[in-house]
N, C-alpha and C positions, 0 to 999 in steps of 0.2 A: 305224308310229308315228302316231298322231289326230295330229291338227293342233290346234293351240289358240289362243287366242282373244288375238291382238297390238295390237287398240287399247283404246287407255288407256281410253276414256269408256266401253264395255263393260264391262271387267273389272272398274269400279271399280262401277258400277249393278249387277253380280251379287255384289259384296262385301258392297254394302250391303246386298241384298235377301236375303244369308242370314244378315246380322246383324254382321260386321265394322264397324268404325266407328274414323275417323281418328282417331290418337290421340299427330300432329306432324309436324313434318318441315319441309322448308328446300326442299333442292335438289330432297329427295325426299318422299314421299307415303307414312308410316307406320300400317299398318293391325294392330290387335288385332282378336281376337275374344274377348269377355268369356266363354264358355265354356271358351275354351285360352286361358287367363292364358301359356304362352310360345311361343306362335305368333306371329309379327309376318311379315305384308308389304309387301316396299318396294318402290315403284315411282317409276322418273323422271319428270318432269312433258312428257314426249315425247309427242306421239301414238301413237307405235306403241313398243312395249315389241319389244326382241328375242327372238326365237323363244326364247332361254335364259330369258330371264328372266320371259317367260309360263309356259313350263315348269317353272321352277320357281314360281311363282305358282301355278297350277295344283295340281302338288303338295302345297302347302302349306297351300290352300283344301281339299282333298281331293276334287278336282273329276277326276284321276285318278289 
């Protein structure tokens, strides 16, 4: 299994750089991508995101 990518200030610099953009959030960090009207990822405002939940991150960016 790749290993993928668990800090937050990363993850969120390669969302943006392929077009992702905030779009709310409180506890957490809710991202669209205006291409896929219902794709959303949410991220805790932690530094390091758990290996799950960059994985699924990952996923859901289609990054694997």
């Amino acid at each position: 299994m790749a290993r993928v990518e668990t800090n937050t200030r990363r993850i969120i610099m390669r969302l943006r750089a392929e077009g992702w953009q905030r779009i709310g959030g409180g506890k957490h960090e809710i991202y669209g991508h205006p291409g896929l009207p219902h794709l959303f990822v949410v991220l805790s405002r932690q530094k390091e995101q758990s290996p799950g939940v960059a994985r699924a991150t990952a996923r859901t960016a289609g990054w694997i």
